[in-house]
TIZA-738738 format. One record per residue (C-alpha): x, y, z. Coordinates in steps of 0.1 Angstrom, whole numbers. Example, Ala and Ser with C-alpha at 12.3 -4.5 7.8 and 13.67 -1.06 7.14 Angstrom:
2
[[123; -45; 78]];
[[137; -11; 71]];
***
This chain:
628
[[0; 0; 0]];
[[27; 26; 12]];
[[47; 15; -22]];
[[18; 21; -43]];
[[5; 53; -29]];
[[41; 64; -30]];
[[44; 61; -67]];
[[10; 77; -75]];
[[24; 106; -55]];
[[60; 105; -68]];
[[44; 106; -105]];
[[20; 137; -97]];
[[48; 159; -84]];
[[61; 161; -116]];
[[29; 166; -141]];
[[13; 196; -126]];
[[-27; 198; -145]];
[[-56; 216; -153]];
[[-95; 203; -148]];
[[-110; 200; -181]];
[[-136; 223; -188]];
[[-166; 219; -211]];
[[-203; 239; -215]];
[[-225; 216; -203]];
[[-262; 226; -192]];
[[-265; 210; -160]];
[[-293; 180; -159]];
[[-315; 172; -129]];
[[-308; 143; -108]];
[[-347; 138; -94]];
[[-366; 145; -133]];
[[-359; 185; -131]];
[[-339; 198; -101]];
[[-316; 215; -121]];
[[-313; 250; -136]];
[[-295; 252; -171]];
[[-264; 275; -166]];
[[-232; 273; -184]];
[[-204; 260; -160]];
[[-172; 243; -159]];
[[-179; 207; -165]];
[[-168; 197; -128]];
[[-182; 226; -112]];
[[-219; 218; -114]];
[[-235; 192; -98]];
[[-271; 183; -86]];
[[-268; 146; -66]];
[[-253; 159; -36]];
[[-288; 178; -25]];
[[-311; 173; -49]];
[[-305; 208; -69]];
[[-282; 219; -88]];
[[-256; 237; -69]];
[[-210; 243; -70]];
[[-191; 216; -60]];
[[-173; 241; -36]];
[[-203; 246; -15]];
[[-210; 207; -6]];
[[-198; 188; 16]];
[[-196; 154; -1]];
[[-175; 131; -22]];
[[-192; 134; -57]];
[[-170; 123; -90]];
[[-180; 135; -124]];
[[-179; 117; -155]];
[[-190; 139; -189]];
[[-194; 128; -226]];
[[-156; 138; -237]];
[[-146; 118; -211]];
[[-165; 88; -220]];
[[-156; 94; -257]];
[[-120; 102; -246]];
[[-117; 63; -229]];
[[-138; 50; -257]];
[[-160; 32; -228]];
[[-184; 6; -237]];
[[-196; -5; -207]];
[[-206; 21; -182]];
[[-189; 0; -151]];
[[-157; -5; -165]];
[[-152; 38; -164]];
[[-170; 39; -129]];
[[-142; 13; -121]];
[[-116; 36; -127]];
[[-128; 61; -101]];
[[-123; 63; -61]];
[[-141; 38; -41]];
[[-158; 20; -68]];
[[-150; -15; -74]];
[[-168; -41; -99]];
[[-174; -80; -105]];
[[-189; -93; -139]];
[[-204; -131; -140]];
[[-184; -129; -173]];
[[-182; -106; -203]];
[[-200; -79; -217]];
[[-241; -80; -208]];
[[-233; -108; -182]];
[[-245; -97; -146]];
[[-221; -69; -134]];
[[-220; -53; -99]];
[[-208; -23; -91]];
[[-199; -17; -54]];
[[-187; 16; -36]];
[[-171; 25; -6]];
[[-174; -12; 2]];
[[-210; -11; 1]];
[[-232; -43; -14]];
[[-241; -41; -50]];
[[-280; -34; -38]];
[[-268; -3; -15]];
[[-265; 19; -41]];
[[-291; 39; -58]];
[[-294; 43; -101]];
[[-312; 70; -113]];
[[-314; 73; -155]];
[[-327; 109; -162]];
[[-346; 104; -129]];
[[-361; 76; -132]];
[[-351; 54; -102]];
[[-337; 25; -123]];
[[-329; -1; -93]];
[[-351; -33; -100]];
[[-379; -41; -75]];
[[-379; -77; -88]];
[[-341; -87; -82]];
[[-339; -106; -45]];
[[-320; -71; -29]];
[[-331; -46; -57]];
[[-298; -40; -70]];
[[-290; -28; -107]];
[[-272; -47; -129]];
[[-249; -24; -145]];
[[-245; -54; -174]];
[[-269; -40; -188]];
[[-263; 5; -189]];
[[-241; 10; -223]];
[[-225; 39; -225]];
[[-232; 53; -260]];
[[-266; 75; -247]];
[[-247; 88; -220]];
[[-237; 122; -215]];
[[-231; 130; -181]];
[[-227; 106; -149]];
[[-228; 120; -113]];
[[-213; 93; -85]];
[[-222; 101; -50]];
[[-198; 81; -22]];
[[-214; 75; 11]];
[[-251; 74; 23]];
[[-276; 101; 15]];
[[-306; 93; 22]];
[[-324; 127; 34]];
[[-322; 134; 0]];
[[-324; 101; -24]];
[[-348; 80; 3]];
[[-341; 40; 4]];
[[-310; 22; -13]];
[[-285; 51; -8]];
[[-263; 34; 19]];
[[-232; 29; -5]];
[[-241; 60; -29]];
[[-259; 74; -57]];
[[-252; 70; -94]];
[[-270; 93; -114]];
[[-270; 90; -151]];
[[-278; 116; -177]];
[[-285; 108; -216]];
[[-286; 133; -242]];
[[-297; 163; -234]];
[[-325; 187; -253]];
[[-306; 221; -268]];
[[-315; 245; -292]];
[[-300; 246; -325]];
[[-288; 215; -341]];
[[-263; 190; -328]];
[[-256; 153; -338]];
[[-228; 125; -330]];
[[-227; 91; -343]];
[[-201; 63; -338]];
[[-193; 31; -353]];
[[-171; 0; -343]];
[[-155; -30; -347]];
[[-132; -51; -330]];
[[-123; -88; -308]];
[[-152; -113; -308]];
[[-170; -100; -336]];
[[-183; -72; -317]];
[[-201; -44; -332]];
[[-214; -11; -315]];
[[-229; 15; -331]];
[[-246; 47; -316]];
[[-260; 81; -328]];
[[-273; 111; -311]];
[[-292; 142; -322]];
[[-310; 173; -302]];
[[-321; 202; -314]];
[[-349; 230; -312]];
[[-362; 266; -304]];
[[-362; 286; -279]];
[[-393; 270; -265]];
[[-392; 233; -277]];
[[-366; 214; -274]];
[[-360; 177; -282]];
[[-333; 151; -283]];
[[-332; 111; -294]];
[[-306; 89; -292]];
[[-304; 49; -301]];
[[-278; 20; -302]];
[[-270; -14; -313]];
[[-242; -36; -298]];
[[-234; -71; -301]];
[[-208; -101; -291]];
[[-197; -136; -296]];
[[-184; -129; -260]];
[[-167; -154; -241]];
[[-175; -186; -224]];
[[-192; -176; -186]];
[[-175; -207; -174]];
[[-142; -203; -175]];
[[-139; -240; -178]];
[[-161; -238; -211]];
[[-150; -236; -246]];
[[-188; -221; -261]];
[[-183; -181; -266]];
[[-217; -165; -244]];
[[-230; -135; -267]];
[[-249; -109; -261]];
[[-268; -79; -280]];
[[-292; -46; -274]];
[[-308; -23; -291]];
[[-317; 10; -267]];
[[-327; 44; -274]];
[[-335; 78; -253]];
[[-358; 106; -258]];
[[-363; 141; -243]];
[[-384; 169; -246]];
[[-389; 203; -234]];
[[-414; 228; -239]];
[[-422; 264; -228]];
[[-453; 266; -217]];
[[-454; 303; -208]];
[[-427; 324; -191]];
[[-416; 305; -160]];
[[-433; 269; -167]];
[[-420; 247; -182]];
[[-429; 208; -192]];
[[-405; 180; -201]];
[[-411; 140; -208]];
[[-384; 119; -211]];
[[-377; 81; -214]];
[[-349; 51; -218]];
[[-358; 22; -237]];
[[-334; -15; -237]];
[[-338; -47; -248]];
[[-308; -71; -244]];
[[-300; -105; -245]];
[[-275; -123; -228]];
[[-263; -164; -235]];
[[-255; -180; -204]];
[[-237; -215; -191]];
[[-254; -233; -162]];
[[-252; -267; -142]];
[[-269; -293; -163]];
[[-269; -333; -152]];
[[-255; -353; -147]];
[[-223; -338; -131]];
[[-243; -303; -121]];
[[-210; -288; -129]];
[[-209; -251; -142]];
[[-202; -260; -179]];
[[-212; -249; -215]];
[[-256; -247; -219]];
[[-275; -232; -246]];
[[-293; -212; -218]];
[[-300; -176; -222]];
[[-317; -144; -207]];
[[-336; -119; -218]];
[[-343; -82; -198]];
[[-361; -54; -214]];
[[-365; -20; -193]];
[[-384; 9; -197]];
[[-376; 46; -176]];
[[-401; 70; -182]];
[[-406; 103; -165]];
[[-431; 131; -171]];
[[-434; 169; -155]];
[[-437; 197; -148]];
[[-419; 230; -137]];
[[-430; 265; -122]];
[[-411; 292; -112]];
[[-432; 313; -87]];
[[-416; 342; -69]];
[[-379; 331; -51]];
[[-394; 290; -56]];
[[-391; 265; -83]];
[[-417; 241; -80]];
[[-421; 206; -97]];
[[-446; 180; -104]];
[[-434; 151; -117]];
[[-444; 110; -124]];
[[-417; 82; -125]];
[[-422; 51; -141]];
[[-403; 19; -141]];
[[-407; -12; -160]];
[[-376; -42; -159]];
[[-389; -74; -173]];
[[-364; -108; -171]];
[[-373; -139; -183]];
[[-346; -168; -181]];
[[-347; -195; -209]];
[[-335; -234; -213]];
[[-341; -248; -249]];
[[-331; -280; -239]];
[[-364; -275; -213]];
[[-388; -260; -237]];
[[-399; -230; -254]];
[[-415; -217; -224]];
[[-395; -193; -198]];
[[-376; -216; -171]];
[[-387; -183; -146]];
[[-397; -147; -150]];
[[-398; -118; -133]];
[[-414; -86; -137]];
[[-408; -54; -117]];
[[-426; -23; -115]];
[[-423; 11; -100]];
[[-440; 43; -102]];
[[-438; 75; -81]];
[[-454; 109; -78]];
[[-429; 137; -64]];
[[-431; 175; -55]];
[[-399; 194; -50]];
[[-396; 229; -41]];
[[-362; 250; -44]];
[[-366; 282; -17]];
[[-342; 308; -22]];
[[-351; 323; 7]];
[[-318; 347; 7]];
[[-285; 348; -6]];
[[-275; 332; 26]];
[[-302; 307; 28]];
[[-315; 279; 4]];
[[-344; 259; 11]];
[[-353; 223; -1]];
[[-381; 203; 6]];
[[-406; 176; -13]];
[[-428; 150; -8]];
[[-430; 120; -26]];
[[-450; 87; -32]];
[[-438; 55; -43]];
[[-450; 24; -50]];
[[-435; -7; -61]];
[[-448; -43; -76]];
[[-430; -78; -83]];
[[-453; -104; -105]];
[[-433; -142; -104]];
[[-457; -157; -127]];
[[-477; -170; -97]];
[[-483; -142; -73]];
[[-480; -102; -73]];
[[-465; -84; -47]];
[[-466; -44; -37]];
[[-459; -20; -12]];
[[-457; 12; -16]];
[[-435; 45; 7]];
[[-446; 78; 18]];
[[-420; 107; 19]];
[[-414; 139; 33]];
[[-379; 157; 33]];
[[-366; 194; 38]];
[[-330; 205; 35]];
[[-316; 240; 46]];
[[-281; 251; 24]];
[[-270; 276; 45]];
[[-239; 301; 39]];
[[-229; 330; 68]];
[[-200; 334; 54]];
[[-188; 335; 21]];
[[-160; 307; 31]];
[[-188; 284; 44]];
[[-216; 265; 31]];
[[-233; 247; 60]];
[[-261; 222; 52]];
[[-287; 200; 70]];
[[-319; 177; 63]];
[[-342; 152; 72]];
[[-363; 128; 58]];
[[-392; 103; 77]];
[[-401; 72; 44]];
[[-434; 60; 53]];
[[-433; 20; 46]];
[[-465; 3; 41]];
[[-452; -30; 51]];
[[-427; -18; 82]];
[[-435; 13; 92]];
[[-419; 49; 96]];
[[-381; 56; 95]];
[[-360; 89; 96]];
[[-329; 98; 82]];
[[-304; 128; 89]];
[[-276; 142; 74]];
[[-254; 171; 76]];
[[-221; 184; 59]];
[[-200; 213; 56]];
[[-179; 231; 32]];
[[-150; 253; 40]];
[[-130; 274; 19]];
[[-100; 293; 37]];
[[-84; 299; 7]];
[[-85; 305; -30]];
[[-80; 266; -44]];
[[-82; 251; -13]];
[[-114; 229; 1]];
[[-121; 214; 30]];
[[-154; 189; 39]];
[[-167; 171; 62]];
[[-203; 153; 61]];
[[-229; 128; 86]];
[[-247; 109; 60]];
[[-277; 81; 74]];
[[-284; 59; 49]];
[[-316; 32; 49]];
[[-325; 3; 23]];
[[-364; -10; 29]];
[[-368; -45; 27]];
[[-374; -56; -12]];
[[-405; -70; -21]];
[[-389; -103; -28]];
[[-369; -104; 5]];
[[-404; -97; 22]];
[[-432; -118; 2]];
[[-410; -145; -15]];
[[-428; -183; -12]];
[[-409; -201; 16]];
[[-382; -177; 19]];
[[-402; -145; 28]];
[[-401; -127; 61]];
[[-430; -98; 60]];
[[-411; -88; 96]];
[[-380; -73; 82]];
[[-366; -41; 94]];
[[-349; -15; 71]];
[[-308; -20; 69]];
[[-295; 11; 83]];
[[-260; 29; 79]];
[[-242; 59; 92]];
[[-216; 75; 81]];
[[-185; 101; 87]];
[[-161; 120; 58]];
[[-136; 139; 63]];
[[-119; 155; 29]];
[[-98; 182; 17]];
[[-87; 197; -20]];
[[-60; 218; -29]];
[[-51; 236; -60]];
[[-20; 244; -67]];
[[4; 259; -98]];
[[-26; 285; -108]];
[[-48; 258; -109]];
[[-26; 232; -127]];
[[-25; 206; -102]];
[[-50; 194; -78]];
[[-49; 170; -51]];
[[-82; 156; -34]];
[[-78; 130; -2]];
[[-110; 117; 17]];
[[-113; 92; 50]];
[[-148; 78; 55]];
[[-163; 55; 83]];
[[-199; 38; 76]];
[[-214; 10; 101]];
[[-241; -9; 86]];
[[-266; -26; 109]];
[[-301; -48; 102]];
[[-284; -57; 70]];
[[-308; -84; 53]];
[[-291; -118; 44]];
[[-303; -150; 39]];
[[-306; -171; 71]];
[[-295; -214; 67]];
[[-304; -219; 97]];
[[-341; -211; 88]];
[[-345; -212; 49]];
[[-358; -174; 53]];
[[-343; -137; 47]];
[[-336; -124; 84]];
[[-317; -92; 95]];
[[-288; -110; 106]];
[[-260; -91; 92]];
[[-236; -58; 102]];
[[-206; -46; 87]];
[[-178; -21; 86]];
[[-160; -1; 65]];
[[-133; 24; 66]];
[[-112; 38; 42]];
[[-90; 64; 25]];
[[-93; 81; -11]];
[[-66; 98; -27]];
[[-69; 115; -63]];
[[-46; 139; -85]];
[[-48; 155; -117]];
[[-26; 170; -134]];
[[-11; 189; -169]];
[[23; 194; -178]];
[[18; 209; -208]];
[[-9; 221; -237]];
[[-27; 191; -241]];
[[-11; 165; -219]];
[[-34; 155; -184]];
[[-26; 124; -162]];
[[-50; 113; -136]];
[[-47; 90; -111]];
[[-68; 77; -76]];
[[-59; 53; -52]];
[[-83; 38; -27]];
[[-81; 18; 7]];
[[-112; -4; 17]];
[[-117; -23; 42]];
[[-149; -40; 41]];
[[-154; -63; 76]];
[[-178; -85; 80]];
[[-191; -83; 118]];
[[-222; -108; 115]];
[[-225; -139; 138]];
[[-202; -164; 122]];
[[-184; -141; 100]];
[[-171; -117; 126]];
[[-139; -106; 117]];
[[-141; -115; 78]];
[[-133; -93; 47]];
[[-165; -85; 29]];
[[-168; -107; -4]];
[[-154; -92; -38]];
[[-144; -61; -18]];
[[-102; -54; -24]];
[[-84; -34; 4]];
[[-66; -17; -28]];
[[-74; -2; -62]];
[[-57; 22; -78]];
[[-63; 35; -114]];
[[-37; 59; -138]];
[[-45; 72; -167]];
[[-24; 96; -190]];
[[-36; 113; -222]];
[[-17; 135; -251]];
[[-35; 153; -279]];
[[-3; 160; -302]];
[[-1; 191; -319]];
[[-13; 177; -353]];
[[-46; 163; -336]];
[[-36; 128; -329]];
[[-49; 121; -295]];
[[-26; 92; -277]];
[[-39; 78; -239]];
[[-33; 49; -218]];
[[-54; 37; -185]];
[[-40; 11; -156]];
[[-61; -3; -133]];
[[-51; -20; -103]];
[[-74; -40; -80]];
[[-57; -61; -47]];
[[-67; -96; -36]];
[[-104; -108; -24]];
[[-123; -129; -14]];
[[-153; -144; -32]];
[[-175; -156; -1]];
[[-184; -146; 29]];
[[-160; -174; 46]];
[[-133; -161; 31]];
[[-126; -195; 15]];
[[-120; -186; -19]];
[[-92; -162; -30]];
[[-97; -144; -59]];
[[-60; -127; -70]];
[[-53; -95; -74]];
[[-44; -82; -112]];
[[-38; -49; -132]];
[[-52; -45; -169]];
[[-34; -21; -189]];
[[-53; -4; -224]];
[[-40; 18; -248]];
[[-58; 41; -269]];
[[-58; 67; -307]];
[[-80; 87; -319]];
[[-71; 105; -353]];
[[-90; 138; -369]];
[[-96; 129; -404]];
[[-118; 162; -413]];
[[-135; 187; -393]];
[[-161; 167; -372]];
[[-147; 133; -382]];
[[-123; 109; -365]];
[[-112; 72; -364]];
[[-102; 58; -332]];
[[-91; 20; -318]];
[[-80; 9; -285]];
[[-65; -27; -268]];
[[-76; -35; -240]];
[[-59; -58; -213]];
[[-27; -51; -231]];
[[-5; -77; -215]];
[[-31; -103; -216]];
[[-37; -110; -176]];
[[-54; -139; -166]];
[[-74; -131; -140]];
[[-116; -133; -125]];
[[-138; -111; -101]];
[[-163; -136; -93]];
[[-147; -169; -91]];
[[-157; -201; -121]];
[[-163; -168; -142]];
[[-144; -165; -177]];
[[-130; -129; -180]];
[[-119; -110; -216]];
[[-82; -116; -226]];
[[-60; -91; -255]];
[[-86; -75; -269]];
[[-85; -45; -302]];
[[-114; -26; -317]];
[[-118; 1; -344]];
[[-140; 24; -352]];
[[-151; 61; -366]];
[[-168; 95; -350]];
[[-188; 118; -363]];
[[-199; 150; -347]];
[[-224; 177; -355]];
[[-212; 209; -356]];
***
């Protein structure tokens, strides 16, 4: 560890950086939060408190991701970039479409709460409502907001770990387009496009993709390649109403399908099947915005549709199992700016969720109330508080708090410090499930402490951000073998440190690095004492990019991830490994480019989820177009 932090340091001292900046119109994080203001592309963010507000004035950890990054890493998958940030870490039951599970701060997979242009994407069907990330391609993406730590005055059940809240493209006026095309290892094919455009008082934007893989065998002892495809698109619209009201819809559309290997007879070995799944989702939002007086009001409806249906030919035609989840939710939000010192937040909401098995249907639904003061005396200090009481229908009322603080001593210098309470209701599955069902369950329950601090340095040419955190997790659900049922048997700790540094030594040279310490312990009955599973202490991440003066734009990435565990005994070691990826991009014309990129240059052998087959050496091609 002292090695490795060593060297990230050693290398930042001598590539002092800028940030990048970018005009970006800043997107809601709760379907309209937002105003739309021309910013620095880091400067802006809205998942901290619900609105759109500096990064200076919170308190929190927040990481942002914007399109010319993504198009800069030429990321596919949305998980492998989120893996190159602080505190996140990922497994995949495979390769590309197979189940993926993104974890932060240490935090299970189902701790952390998805939002796509709103919509909250987690799937009320899954056993702990957790997203699969195998799923979320980045071609429709423009803008990714990760929270690390709980939040839950603000984002209500789930956000224990954090909050990952996704943008796709974003109405504008005039005309803009991008398209991209490519080709590469295991016949794989992705191809996205992207248009907005409008008036002053309509605005509209649609985007779609195709992608598909031979893939590679999900049992690593297999010799079958598991493909997979989807087809998605996005739409967005926004109208004027009249002066001050505005109305917006907006939805996310995918259909995938992913082969998988399974344990036939005789052996019941994990081998090569012809089994496959299939998932289609649907995130729709609808509402509507008025500005009256020093408050901007919003209405709004959130709909969520995830359908998965599991298939064996060698069974039948028929679906082995399905499972169909549904969520819908009514919100208000207001934004009080009461004075320049004082910023109000506050909203109700009502959600309710359903889960049909193919026998029986399940629902509950929560009741929410929240208010949040952002408060600045001074113009060094941003102060801010909340609370939220979630109404469940199944177990009852529960509160949260949370507090943070934002000082600024200096020009380039920021230091933060935040109380988060986090709380995950039961899922319906967890609750309801034949035979395995416990309708008793409490909520799981977290707290949390951060401490961090940011400094700029050289005019602004080098930063350096560190954070320590602290979160105890209590009532975490898990599945009891001594009674066959879902019980709240489990608590865990984690504690950790974050260390990040960008930097540019020259026009069109940056280099960024983070480094992250996790540990993840296990303090239930039986496991006391145990590392979390498929939680590494390290993971570090360096990435260095050169746009040469003739265009060409040259970049590598290494990623770094220490030794686990895969189970909760701490019976299985999975090794540690680092993947290395190179990458070009060329201008041919103005607005048109061809890029390619290998990935896992050195060809590491190596699995996050043990049995699993993972991608070796890997190339792909392809060509850009952009609009102007």
């Amino acid at each position: 560890m002292k090695l490795l932090v060593s060297i990230l340091f050693s290398s930042a001292a001598l590539l002092p950086a800028v940030s990048a900046h970018a005009q970006i119109h800043s997107d809601d994080a709760d379907g309209g939060r937002a105003y739309y203001v021309e910013q620095e592309a880091d400067d802006l963010i809205v998942v901290a408190s619900g609105v759109a507000q500096q990064a200076r004035e919170s308190g929190r950890a927040v990481t942002v991701l914007d399109r010319a990054t993504i198009e800069q890493r030429q990321a596919v998958s949305l998980a492998d970039l989120l893996a190159t940030t602080p505190g996140v870490t990922l497994s995949r039951n495979g390769g590309p479409g197979a189940v993926t599970a993104v974890r932060v701060r240490g935090a299970e997979d189902a701790q952390t709460l998805v939002l796509i242009d709103g919509v909250r994407a987690n799937d009320p069907s899954s056993p702990a409502g957790a997203f699969d990330f195998g799923n979320l391609l980045a071609g429709a993406i423009e803008r990714v907001e990760l929270l690390r730590g709980p939040n839950s005055v603000v984002w209500g059940s789930q956000a224990i770990g954090g909050v990952v809240n996704v943008v796709t493209k974003q109405p504008e006026a005039g005309l803009s387009a991008r398209a991209s095309a490519e080709y590469g290892y295991a016949d794989q094919v992705s191809a996205n496009a992207a248009i907005s455009g409008g008036s002053d008082r309509v605005q509209g934007a649609l985007t779609g993709g195709w992608f598909r893989t031979d893939g590679v065998s999900q049992a690593a002892s297999g010799t079958e390649p598991d493909g997979y495809r989807q087809y998605s698109a996005s739409g967005r619209l926004k109208v004027e109403l009249i002066p001050g009201v505005r109305g917006e819809l907006g939805g996310y559309w995918a259909d995938s399908r992913t082969d998988l290997d399974g344990y036939p007879p005789p052996s019941y070995g994990f081998t090569d099947t012809a089994e496959y799944s299939t998932a289609r989702e649907f995130y729709g939002y609808a509402g509507l915005h008025a500005d009256v007086g020093p408050v901007a009001n919003r209405l709004s409806f959130t709909v969520a549709d995830i359908d998965r249906d599991n298939f064996d030919p060698a069974a039948g035609a028929a679906p082995l199992y399905f499972y169909r989840g549904h969520s819908e939710r009514f919100a208000y939000g207001g934004d009080a700016r009461v004075a320049d010192a004082l910023r109000l937040v506050f909203g109700a909401e009502r959600e309710r969720l359903g889960f049909f098995d193919g026998a029986s249907r399940f629902r509950s639904a929560i009741t929410s109330f929240y208010g949040q003061a952002i408060v600045t005396p001074v113009e060094a200090v941003t102060v801010t508080a909340g609370v939220r009481n979630d109404d469940h229908s199944r177990f009852g009322s529960h509160a949260s708090w949370g507090a943070s603080m934002a000082l600024r001593p200096a020009s380039g210098t920021l230091l933060r410090a935040a109380y988060g309470e986090g709380f995950k209701a039961p899922t319906l599955y967890q609750l309801f499930a034949p035979f395995y069902g416990t309708g008793t369950l409490d909520p799981e329950t977290a707290k949390s402490y951060e401490l961090g601090a940011e400094q700029e340095l050289i005019g602004g040419a080098l930063r350096i951000a560190a954070s320590w955190f602290h979160r105890d997790t209590h009532n975490q659900i898990d599945f009891d073998l001594g009674s066959f049922t879902y019980r709240n048997i489990a608590r865990t700790r984690t504690s950790g440190v974050e260390l990040e540094i960008a930097a540019r030594p020259a026009e069109g040279l940056t280099f960024t690095a983070s480094y992250s310490f996790i540990d993840a312990e296990n303090r239930s009955p039986g496991y006391a004492g145990n590392r979390l599973a498929r939680r590494p202490r390290d993971s570090a991440s360096v990435s260095a990019d050169w746009r040469t003066p003739l265009g060409l734009a040259l970049g590598a990435t290494v990623t770094i991830v220490g030794d686990s565990f895969d189970d909760a005994g701490n019976f299985t070691r999975l090794d540690g490994y680092a993947l290395a990826a190179i990458r070009a991009e060329m201008p041919v014309s103005a607005g048109l480019s061809l890029y390619g990129r290998v990935e896992n240059l050195f060809d590491e052998r190596y699995q996050t989820v043990a049995g699993y087959g993972t991608y070796g050496r890997a190339a792909y091609a392809g060509v850009r177009v952009r609009l102007p």
